[in-house]
N, C-alpha and C positions, 0 to 999 in steps of 0.2 A: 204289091205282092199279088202276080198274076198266077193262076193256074184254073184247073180243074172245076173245084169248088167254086173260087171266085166268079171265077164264069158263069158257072152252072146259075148260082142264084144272086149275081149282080151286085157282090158288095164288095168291098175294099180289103177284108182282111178274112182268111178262111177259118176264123172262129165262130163256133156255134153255140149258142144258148141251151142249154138241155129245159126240155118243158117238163118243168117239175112240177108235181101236183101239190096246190098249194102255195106255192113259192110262184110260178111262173106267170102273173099279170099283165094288162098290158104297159104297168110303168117299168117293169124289167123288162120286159121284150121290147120295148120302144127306146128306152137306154142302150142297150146292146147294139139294137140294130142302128139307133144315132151315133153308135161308135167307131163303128165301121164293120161290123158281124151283124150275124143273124140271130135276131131276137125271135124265141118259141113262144107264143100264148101256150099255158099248159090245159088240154080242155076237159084232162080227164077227172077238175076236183068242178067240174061246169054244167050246171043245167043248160041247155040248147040259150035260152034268153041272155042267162047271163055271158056266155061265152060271144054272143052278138054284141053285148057292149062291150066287153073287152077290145074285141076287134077294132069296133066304132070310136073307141078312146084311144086305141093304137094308131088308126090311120089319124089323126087329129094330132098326136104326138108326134107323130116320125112320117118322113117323105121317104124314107128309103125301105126297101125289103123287109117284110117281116113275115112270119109261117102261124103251124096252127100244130102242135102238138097235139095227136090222136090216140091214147092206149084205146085197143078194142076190148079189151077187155070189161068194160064200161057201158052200161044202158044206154037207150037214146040213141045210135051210131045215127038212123037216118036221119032224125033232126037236127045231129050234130053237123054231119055234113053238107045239109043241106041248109044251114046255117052260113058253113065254109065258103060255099059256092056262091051262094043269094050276096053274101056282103064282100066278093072278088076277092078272096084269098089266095095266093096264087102260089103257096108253096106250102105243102100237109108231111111231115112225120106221121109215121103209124108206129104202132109198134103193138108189142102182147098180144097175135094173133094171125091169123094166116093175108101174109098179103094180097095175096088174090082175089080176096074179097073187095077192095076197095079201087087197090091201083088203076084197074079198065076205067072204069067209072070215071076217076079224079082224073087221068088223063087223057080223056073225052072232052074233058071241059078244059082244057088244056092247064093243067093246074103238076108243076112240078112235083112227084111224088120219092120221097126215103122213105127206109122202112131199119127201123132198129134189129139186129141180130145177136147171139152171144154164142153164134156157135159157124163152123163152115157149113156145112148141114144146111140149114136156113138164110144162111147168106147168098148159098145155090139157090134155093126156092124164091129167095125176093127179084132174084137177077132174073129168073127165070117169068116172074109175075110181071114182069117187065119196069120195075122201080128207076126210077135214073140215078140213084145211087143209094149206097149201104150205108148205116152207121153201128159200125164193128165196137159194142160194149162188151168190157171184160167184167171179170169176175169182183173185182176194186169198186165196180160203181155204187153207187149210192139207191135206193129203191127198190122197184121192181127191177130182176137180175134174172137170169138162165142159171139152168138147173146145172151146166156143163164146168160150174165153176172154171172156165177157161179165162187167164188171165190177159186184160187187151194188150198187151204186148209179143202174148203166143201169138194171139187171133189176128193179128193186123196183117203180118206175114203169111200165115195159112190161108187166111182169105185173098191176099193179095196175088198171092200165086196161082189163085182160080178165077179171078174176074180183073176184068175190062176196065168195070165201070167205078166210079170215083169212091175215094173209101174218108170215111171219116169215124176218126177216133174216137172213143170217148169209154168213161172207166179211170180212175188215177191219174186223172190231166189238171193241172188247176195252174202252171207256171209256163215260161218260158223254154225250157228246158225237155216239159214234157211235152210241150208242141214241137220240139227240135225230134226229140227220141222217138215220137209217134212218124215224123214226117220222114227220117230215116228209114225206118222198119217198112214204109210201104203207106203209109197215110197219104191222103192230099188235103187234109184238113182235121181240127178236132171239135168236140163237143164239150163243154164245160157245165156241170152242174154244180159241186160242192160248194166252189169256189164264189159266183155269183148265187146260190143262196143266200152266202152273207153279204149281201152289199145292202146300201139305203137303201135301194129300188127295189128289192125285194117283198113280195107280198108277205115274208114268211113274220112268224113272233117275235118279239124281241128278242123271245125268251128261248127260243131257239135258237135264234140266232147265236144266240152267248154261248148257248151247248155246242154248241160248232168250234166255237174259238176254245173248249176245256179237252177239246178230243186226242187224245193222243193214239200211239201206237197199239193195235189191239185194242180199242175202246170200241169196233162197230163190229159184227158180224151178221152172216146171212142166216137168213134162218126161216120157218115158214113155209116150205120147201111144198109140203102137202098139197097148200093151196095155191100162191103163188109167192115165186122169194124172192125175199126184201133185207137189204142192210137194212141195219140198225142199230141205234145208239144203244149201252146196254146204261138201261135205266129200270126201273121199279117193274115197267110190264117187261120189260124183255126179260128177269128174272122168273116173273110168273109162267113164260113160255116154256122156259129152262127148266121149271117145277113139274110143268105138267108131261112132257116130255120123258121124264123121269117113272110116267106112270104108264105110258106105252100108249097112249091116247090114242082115238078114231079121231078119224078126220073131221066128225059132228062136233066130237069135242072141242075141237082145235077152233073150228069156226066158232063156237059157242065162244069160248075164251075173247077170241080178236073183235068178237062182234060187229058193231057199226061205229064207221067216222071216225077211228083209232086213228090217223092218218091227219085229221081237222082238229081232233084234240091236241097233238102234238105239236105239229107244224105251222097250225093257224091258229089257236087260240092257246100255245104258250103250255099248255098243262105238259110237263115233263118228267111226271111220276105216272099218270095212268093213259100218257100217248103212246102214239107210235112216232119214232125219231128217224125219218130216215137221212141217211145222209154215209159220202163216199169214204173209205178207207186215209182217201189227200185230205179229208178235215184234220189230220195232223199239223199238216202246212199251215192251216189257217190261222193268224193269230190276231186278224182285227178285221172290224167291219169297214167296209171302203163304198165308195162311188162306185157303180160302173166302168167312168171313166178314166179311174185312177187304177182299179182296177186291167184294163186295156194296157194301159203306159208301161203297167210294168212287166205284163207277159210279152208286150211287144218290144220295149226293150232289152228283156235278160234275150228273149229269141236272138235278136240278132246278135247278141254276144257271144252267146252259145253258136252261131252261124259263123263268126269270124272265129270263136278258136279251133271248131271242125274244121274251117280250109289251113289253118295256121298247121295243125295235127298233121292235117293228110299234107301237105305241102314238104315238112320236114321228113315225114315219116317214109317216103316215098323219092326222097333225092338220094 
């Protein structure tokens, strides 16, 4: 499966790892990227040290491509980066921040540079910062989200009709089908999170993990907007959010509330009454914990079916 992406970072199949905070170590980014996609270290739950072993246990796991998820948003950038650079990482996501701060730099040391967006807006600005490609998240994804609530299947189109440069999806993907719908609409690749949260390779809790497979329809929403917005499961504190909201809060308040590490209680140490849960809209889909690799098998095979009934469709449809 050649194209754009493929190319661009030298793997076999143009699925992406989303680097999730918490969830994203290097035995999921090494899984992924031994699958035939690209596995993200996520660096933004990573003191500079610890995201250098990550790295160092990724290159030891996997001979193939792997990256380094970056939110700016996060203390530390220089050490982190210079972390990225010192142990030959040679492909960085940014994202929650401006990218021109980083891109010159990362591709100085010739190191392949995305930059996450959720809107056209900033999609213009990373093109512009010189990124070698976007990744167009909609308003469905899981975590940190844009303020634009734009949903990625508006955005994939909108954006695509303004740039060049290669586009990948992500937001409401976790199947075959919505690698098909994303790759129609103007995709050359997508990003996956929800989905491989739950798998074994997963750094995440068990016990989140299980909250992922209970999630149905309407069970997450964005919220936290003040600070920065985040889906989320609604559980015990996303209630308390909902309380305090209710009273018209300052945004000191709001911080006081969310505090410290809501993010490591949740997702990495299991407490699912006073975390924070994040996770995408598609955890409907989700209904059991899998491999990575079984995982792959099966978005790669609904894709191509869903590929043979699109030419069956246009084939008929068109005589």
């Amino acid at each position: 499966m050649k194209n754009k992406i493929t190319q661009l970072f030298k793997i076999k199949y143009p699925i992406i790892q989303g680097g999730m905070i918490w969830v994203s170590g290097w035995k999921l980014a090494s899984a992924v990227s031994n699958a035939g996609g690209l596995g993200l270290i996520g660096a933004g739950s990573m003191y500079p040290e610890v995201l250098r072993e990550h790295i160092q246990k990724c290159k030891k796991a996997t001979q193939k491509p792997f990256g380094v998820n970056v939110p700016m948003l996060y203390p530390e950038m220089d050490k982190i980066m210079d972390v990225i650079v010192e142990e030959g990482v040679k492909i960085v996501f940014t994202s929650a921040g401006n990218p021109k701060t980083w891109t010159a730099w990362l591709k100085e040391k010739e190191i392949t540079v995305v930059h996450v967006v959720s809107s056209v807006k900033f999609a213009l600005k990373a093109a512009a910062a010189g990124v070698d490609a976007i990744v167009c998240e909609g308003f469905e994804a899981g975590g940190h989200n844009g303020r634009e609530e734009t949903t990625t299947f508006a955005l994939i189109p909108m954006v695509k009709k303004e740039l060049q440069i290669p586009i990948i999806a992500a937001g409401g993907i976790a199947t075959g089908k919505g690698m098909m719908a994303a790759m129609v609409l103007g995709a050359d690749g997508i990003q996956i999170g929800s989905r491989f949260a739950a798998t074994v390779e997963s750094a995440a809790h068990e016990n989140f993990k299980q909250s992922i497979l209970k999630v149905k329809d309407g069970d997450t929403k964005l919220t936290l907007k003040e600070l920065a917005p985040v889906r989320l499961i609604k559980n015990e504190f996303y209630n308390q959010i909902e309380a305090l909201y209710l009273q018209h809060p300052t945004r000191d308040q709001i911080k006081e509330l969310l505090g410290r590490a809501r993010a490591k209680k949740g997702i990495f140490e299991g407490d699912l009454v006073n975390g924070e849960l994040e996770i995408g809209q598609i955890a409907g889909l989700i209904d059991e914990v899998k491999p990575v690799n079984r995982v792959f098998e099966e978005i790669l095979e609904e894709f191509q079916e869903s590929k043979t009934l699109v030419n069956r469709f246009s084939s008929s449809f068109f005589k």
